[in-house]
N, C-alpha and C positions, 0 to 999 in steps of 0.2 A: 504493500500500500504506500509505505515511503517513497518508494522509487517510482511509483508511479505519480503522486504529488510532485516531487521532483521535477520530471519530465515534462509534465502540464506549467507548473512555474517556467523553466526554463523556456519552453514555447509561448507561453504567455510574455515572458521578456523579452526574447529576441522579436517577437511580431511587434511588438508596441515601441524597440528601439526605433523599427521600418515606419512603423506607423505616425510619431514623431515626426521623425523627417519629411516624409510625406505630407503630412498633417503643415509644416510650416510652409511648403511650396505652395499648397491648397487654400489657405487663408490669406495669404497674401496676393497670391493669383485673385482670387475672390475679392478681395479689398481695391483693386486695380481695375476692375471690371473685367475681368478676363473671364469668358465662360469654362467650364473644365466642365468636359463632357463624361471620367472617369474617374475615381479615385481609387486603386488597387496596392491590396498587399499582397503580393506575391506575382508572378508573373502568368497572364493567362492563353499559355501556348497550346496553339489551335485551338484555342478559344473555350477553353473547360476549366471553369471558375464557377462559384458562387454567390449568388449578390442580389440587387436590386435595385431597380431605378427608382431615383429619390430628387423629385423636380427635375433639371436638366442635366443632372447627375448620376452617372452608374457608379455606386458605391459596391466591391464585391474582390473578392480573395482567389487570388491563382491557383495554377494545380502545381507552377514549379516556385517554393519556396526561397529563393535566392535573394530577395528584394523588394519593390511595388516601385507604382511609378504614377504622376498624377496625368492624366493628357488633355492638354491643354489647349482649345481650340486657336490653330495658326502656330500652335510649336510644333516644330517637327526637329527630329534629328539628323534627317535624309533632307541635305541639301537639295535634292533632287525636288522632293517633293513639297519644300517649299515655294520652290521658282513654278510647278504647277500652281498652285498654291495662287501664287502673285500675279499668274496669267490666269487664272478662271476669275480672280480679282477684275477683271479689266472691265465688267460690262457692270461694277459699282459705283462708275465715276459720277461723281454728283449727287451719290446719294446721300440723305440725311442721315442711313445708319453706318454711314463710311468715312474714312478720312485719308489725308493723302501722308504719305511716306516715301522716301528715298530707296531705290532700288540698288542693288550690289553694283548696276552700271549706269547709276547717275541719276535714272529717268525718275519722274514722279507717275506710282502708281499708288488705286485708290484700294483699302482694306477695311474689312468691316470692322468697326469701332472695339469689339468685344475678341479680337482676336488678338493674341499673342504678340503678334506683329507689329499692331497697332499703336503698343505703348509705347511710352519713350524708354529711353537708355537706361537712366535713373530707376525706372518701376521694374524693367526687367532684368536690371540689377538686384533689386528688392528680391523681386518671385525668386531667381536662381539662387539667391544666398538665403534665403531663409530656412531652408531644409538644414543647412548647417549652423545653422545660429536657432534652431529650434532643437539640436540635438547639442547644442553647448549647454544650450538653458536645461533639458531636461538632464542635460549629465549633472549637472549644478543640484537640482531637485532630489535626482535619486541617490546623488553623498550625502545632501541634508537628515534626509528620510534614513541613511546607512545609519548615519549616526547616533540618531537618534535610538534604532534599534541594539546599534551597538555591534561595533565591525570585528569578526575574528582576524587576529592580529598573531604575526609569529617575533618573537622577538629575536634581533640578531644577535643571535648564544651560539657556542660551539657545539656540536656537538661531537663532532669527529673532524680532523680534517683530513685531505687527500695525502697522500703519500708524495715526499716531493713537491707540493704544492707549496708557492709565496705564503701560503695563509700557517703551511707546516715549518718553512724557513723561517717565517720570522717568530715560529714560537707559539701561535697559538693551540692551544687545550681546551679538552672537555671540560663544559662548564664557563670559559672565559666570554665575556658579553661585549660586545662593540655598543659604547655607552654613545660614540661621535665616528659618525663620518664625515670626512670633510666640516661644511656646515650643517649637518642633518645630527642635531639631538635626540637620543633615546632614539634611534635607528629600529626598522622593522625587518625582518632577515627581506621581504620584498625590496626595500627600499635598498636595501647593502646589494640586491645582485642587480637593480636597476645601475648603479652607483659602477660595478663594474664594467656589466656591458656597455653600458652607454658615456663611461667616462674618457676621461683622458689616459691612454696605456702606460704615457713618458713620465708625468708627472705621479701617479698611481694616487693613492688612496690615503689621506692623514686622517688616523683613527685613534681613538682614545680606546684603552681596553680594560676593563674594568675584572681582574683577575678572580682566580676562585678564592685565596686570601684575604680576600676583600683592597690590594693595594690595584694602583692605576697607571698605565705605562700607556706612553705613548708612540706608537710604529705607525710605518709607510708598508702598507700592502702596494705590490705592481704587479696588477694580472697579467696572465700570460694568455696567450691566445692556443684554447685547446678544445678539439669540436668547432660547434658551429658557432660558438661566442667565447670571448674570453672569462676567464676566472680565477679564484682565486683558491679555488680547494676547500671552502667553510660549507662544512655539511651543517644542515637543520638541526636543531635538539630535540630532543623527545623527552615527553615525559612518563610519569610509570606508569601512564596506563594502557593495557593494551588495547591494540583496535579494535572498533567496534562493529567491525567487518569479519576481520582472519585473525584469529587469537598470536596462531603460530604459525611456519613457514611449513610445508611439504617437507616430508624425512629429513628434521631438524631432530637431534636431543629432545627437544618442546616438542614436537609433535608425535616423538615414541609413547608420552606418557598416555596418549590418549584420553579417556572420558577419569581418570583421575589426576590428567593436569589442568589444564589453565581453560577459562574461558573467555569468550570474546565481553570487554570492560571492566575486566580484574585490576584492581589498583595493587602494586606491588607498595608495601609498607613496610619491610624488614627483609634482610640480607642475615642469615646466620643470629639471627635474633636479636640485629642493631638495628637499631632504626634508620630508615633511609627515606629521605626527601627529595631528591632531585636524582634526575637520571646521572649525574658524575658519578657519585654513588655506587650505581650499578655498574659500570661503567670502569669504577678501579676496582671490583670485585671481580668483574668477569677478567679484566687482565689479568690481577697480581694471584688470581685462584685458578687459571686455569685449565690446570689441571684437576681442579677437585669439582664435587658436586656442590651446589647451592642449595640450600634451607628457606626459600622463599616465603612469606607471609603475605598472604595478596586478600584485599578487601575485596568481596564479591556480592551483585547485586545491590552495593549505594549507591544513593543517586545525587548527582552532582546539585550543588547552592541551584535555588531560580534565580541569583542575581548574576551568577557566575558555572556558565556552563565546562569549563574548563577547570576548575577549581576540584581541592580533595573531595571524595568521594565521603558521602556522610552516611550514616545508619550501615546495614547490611552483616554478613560474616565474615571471622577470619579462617582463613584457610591456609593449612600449610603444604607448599606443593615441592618437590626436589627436584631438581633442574638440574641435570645429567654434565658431565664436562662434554665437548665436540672433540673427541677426537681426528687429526686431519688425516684430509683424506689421499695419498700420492699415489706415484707412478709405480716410485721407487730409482727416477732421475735425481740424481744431485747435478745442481745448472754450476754454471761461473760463475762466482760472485766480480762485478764489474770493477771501474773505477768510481771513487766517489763524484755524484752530481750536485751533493747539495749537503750543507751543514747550515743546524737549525741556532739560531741566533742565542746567545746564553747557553749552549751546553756543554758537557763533557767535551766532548768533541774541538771545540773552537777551544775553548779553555787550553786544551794539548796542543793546539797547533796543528790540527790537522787540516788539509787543504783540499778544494774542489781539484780532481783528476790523482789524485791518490791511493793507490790499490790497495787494501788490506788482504794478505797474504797469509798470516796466522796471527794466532791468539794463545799466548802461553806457549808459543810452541809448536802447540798444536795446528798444521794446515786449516786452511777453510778451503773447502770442495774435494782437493785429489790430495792423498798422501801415497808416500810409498808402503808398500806390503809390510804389514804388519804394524806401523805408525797409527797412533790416533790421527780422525779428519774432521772434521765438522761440518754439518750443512750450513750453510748460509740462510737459510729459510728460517732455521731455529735459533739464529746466534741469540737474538733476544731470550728465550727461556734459559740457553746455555750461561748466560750473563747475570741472570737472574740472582743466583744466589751469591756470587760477587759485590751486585748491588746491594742487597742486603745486607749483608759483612761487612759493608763498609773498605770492600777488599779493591785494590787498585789490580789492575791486568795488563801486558804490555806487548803490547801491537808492532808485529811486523809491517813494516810500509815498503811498498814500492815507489818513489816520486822521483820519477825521471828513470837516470842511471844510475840512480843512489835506492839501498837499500836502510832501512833508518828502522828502529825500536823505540816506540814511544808508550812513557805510561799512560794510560789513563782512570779516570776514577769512575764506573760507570754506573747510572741513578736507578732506584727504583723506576718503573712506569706504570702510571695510575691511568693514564687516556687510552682513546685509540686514535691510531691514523690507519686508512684504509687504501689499498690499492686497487682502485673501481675505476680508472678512465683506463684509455692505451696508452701505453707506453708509460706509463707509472713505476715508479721505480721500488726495491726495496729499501725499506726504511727499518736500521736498526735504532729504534728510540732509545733505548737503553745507552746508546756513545752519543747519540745525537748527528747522523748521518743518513744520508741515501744514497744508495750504491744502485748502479745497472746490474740486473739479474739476467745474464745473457744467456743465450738459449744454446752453447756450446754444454754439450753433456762433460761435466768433471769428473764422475765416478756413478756408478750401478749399483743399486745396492742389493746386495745377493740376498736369494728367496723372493725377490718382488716380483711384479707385474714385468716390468721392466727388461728383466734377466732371464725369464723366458722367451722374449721375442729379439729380432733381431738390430738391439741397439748395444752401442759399448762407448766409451769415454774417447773422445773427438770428436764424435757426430755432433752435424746442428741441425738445430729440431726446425724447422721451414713454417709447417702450418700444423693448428691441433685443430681435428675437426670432431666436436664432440655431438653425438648426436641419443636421445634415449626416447622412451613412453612415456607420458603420465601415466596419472591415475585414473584419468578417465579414458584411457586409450590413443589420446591425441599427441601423434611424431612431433619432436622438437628439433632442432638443429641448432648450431652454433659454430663458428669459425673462426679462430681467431691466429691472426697471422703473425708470427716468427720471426726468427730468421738475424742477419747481422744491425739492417736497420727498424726493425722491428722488435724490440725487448720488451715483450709481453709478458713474459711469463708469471708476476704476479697476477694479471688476469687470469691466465691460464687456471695458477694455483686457487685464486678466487673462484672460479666456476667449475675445479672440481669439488668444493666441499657441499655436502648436504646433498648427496645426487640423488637419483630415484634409481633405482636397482637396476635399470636397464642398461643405466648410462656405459657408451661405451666410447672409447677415444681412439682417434684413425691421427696417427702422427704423420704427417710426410720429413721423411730425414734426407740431408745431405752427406755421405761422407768420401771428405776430402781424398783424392789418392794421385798420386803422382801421377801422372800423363792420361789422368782419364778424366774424360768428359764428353758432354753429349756433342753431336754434329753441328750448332750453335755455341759451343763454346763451353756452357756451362756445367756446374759441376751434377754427376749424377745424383739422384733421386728415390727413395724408394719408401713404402709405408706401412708400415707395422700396427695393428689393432691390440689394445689391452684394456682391462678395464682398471678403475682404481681402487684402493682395499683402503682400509683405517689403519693405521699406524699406533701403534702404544708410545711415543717417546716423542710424541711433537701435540701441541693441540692448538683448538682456533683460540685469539679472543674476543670474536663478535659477539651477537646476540643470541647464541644456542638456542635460532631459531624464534623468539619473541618479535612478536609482533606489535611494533610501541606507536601510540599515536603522538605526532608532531607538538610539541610544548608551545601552547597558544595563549592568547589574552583575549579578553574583551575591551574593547577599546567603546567606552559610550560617554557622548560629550554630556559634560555638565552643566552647563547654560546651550540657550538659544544662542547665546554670544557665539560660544567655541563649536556650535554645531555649523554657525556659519562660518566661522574662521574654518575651518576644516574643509568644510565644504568647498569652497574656493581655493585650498591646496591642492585639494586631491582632483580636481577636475583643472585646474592648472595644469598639475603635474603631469595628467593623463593624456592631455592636449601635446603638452611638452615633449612628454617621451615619446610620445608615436612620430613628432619629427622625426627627434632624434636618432630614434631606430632607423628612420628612414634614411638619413645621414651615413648612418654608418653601414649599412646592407652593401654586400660585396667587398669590401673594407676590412674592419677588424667585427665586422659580425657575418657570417656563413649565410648567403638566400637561403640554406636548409634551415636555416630555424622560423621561416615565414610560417604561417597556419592559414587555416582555409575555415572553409564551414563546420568541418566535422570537429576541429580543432576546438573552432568557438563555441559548438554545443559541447564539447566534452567538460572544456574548464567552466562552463555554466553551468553544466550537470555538477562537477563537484563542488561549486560554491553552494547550492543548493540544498545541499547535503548537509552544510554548515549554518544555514539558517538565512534568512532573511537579508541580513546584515550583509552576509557575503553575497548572495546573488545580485544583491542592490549594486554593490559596489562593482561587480565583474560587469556590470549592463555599462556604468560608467565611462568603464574602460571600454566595452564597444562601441559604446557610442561616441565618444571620445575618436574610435577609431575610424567609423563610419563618417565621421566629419571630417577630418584629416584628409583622407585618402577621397574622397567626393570633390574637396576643393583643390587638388591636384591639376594642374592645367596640361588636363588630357584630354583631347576630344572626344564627347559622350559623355563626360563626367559634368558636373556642375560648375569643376574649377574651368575645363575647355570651353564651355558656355559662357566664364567668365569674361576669359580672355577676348573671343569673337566682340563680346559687347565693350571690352575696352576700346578693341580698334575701332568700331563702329562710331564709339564717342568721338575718337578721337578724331578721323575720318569724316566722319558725318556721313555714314554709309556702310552699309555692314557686305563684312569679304565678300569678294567675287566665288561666286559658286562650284567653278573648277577648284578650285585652292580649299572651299569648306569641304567639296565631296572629299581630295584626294588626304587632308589632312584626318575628317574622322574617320575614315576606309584606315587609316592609319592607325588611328586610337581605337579602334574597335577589333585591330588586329592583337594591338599590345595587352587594350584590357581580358581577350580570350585568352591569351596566350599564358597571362596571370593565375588566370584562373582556372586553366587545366594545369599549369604548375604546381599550384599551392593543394588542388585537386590531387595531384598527384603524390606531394610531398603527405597530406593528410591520410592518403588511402596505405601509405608506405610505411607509416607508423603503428598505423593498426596491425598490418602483417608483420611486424618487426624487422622492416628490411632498412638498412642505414644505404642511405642517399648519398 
């Protein structure tokens, strides 16, 4: 029943954004004398719509949803069928319901007083901008109305950040809050990724950080351009409670327990029977434990404040649920540990002096990736657990380095780690937090590890892994696939490692391997090829430390103004801002923002359907932003848009005589090319999301 309310709100919003705009072209046309023989929401191709005539008026709704349009008797968009238009004009000369006007070649012809044509420059100025100044004013209306209802709000808190990412360079942790960006006080995590996308790359970000300590630092975020926008690596926060959709993930630890673990809106309230309030919390638990089970406490069945939907959960039970460790899941490949990419500001790390392009090569001694026979080796995947109880003791360790032509021993002292950073884009690097560095995880095989998956088929220490194509069932029978590519300039393989854990039983992994041999190579040059299937097993000596499968909902606020005052001050920000940044966007597309992250229609019901979901507040506000959007992009000065209309009637003014006919056909033939062309793009990009195919 939710979801069907939803769907009807959502349709009900986007028709009335149409309708809006519509509605201002229709009123002003009407106020001008213009007669308008149609006023339609939707488009009614070959002519199957539903409606009514209402005085000289068809008022009535299309069969293709994409827009409405008002028609206006003597507007046409078909140059063509104007200049009809001005010649069947010709036997009204002198009439009393006619009047004379300027022709595109000079001549005086006469038109009927109520037609389009007829007005001056000024009125049909008026009619063509009102649709977009009827959509400014209702973007205005429906932030007032947000506000008042009270907007869900995310605040910009860390939750995790990317591996190797500016936001993990300079230090930031679970729990730390960006109190300033730039000029934006008390930041909304919206407002911090409009802040990157749409900012300056060179100058980057002056942000105030308001720590888990409670002290206050001040850093320079510089995104980096990764995908289809740049970023800065600052995942969302969540808070404890789980969603209210999917408790826990598919063949997660959380999801073994089945009907005696977690259910969907459980508030998690104790860790091992300490109290816990904020997702950090869980968060240094799942790290600094995990290898053990957890003792969970979760509040099940309260129901959140009515002043505060996001707020602790009141009345209900406790229940105590145990939440299994993740053991990980490998191949039984041990990769190359790289050179270092990145040292995170403040730690062990930089403290020792250690430098961007320096190979860590062992640890005590002991090799990382390949030893000789009978030597201890280390994975690289695991240095952080292996560091683990070093950190602890308080025990310093001391690092063999590569840098340059020099081999160097350096100590260092390496930290507890309470966060997480995650390796979720391509080409992310491993992060060992515990020295405070990122190294390349390069996809040269170091060693095998006997008994595995691995060592049954045929790979061995030189090969380089090219592509892993993993592909399994669900649970409901529907084939998945995944591909994710290798190889010297591709260092993937934290993805890799990423998407083998929590699989579904099916899952099985198709390697393509290169290895190297002297004088062999294919008829094109390159080195041979070949591909090996295994599946992955659980490991006892390595484990994750994500979320053992929990499923958390995003840490929000209610954001509701407290005077008329501030609902209007607000109001006039945020339709500002919404005006603003959709230049902006537009500024920057092809640039430092990817055409792949344009959305289409499907896009914009999607993110309406999930505001919806959130209440009032948010669907008000998402309408905002398309409407916001719908004005933008309409006064654009593209022929067939409102803003190419615009433009025609500038020269007209200025002229005194509106373009010659060839020049109007051959220019909207033009703009009627591009705006298709748009729209089976974005069409395209929208349909390719849904299939999960990357553009």
């Amino acid at each position: 029943m939710q979801t069907l309310v939803a769907i009807l709100q959502v349709a009900a919003g986007l028709g009335f954004v149409i309708f809006v705009h519509e509605l201002g072209h229709f009123l002003v046309a009407k106020a001008c004398g213009v007669r308008c023989d149609k006023f339609m929401i939707g488009f009614d191709i070959g002519g199957l719509k539903i409606g009514r005539q209402w005085g000289e008026t068809y008022y009535g709704v299309g069969v293709l949803p994409l827009g409405g349009y008002v028609k206006m008797f003597g507007q046409e968009d078909n140059a063509g069928a104007i200049a009809e238009e001005i010649e069947a004009s010709k036997a009204l000369e002198g009439s009393p319901d006619a009047k004379p006007i300027t022709a595109p070649d000079g001549s005086t012809v006469w038109i009927h007083k109520r037609s389009y044509l007829a007005k001056s420059v000024p009125q049909r100025m008026a009619i063509i901008s009102a649709g977009v100044i009827m959509n400014v004013i209702f973007a205005f209306i429906m932030a007032w109305f947000a506000y008042g209802f009270g907007v869900p709000e995310q605040p910009a808190t860390v939750g995790a950040t990317i591996a190797g990412s500016p936001a993990w360079k300079a230090g930031l942790k679970t729990g730390d809050r960006l109190v300033r960006i730039n000029d934006i006080k008390d930041p909304t995590y919206k407002q911090l990724r409009e802040s990157v996308i749409l900012g300056d790359l060179q100058k980057g970000l002056d942000c105030d950080v308001l720590r888990a300590d409670g002290t206050t630092e001040t850093i320079t975020l510089r995104p980096e351009v990764s995908g289809p926008a740049p970023q800065v690596g600052v995942l969302m926060m969540n808070r404890l409670r789980l969603s209210l959709k999917e408790a826990v993930a598919p063949n997660s630890p959380a999801a073994s327990l089945g009907d005696k673990g977690f259910q969907t809106g459980d508030q998690i309230v104790a860790i091992d029977g300490q109290a816990v309030e904020s997702y950090d919390g869980l968060a240094a638990a799942l790290v600094t434990k995990r290898d053990e089970p957890l003792q969970l406490t979760v509040l099940r069945g309260g129901e959140a404040p009515a002043t505060d939907p996001f707020g602790p959960l009141e009345g209900g039970e406790r229940v105590e649920v145990t939440l299994p460790a993740d053991p990980m899941e490998r191949l039984g490949i041990v990769p190359t540990l790289g050179p270092i990419v990145g040292i995170e500001t403040g730690s062990p790390a930089e403290a020792a002096g250690l430098k961007v392009g320096d190979r860590l090569i062992a640890i005590d001694g002991a090799a990382i990736g390949a030893a000789p026979e009978g030597e201890p080796a280390l994975d690289p995947v695991t240095l952080d657990e292996r560091l683990e109880s070093n950190a602890t003791g308080g025990e310093d360790v001391t690092l063999t380095v590569e840098r340059g032509d020099e081999t160097l021993e350096i100590d260092v002292a390496p930290r507890v780690v309470t966060w997480q950073s995650l390796a979720v884009t391509e080409n992310a690097p491993l992060t060992i937090d515990s020295l405070g560095v990122a190294c390349e995880l390069q996809s040269d095989i170091a060693a095998i590890v006997g008994g595995s998956p691995a060592a049954a088929v045929d790979l061995r220490p030189g090969d380089r892994l090219v592509e892993a194509r993993m592909s399994w069932t669900d649970s409901k029978g529907k084939p998945g696939d995944n591909t994710i590519p290798l190889g010297e300039s591709q260092d993937n393989w934290p993805a890799l490692l990423l998407g083998l854990q929590n699989p579904p039983p099916s899952l099985e992994v198709e390697l393509t391997v290169e290895r190297p041999q002297p004088g062999a190579s294919t008829p094109d040059g390159k080195t041979p090829t070949h591909t090996v299937k295994l599946k992955p097993v659980s490991v006892s000596d390595a484990y994750s430390d994500g979320d053992r499968g929990l499923v958390l909902s995003p840490l929000k606020r209610l954001h509701v103004a407290k005077s008329l005052g501030e609902r209007t001050q607000l109001a006039f920000q945020e339709t500002g801002n919404a005006l603003t940044s959709v230049v902006r966007f537009l500024q920057k597309i092809g640039g430092q923002v990817s055409v792949t992250a344009l959305g289409g229609p499907i896009t914009i019901a999607q993110v309406a359907g999930e505001a919806a979901f959130e209440g009032i507040g948010a669907l008000l506000m998402s309408l905002v932003m398309l409407s916001a959007n719908l004005a933008v992009l309409n006064f654009l000065p593209i022929p067939v848009l409102d803003g190419g209309h615009m433009v025609f009637l500038l020269y007209e003014g200025i002229t005194g005589r509106p373009p010659k006919e060839n020049v109007m056909i051959a220019l909207q033939s033009v703009g009627l090319i591009l705006l298709l062309g748009l729209m089976l793009f974005v069409f395209t990009l929208d349909i390719s999301r849904l299939l999960g195919i990357q553009l």
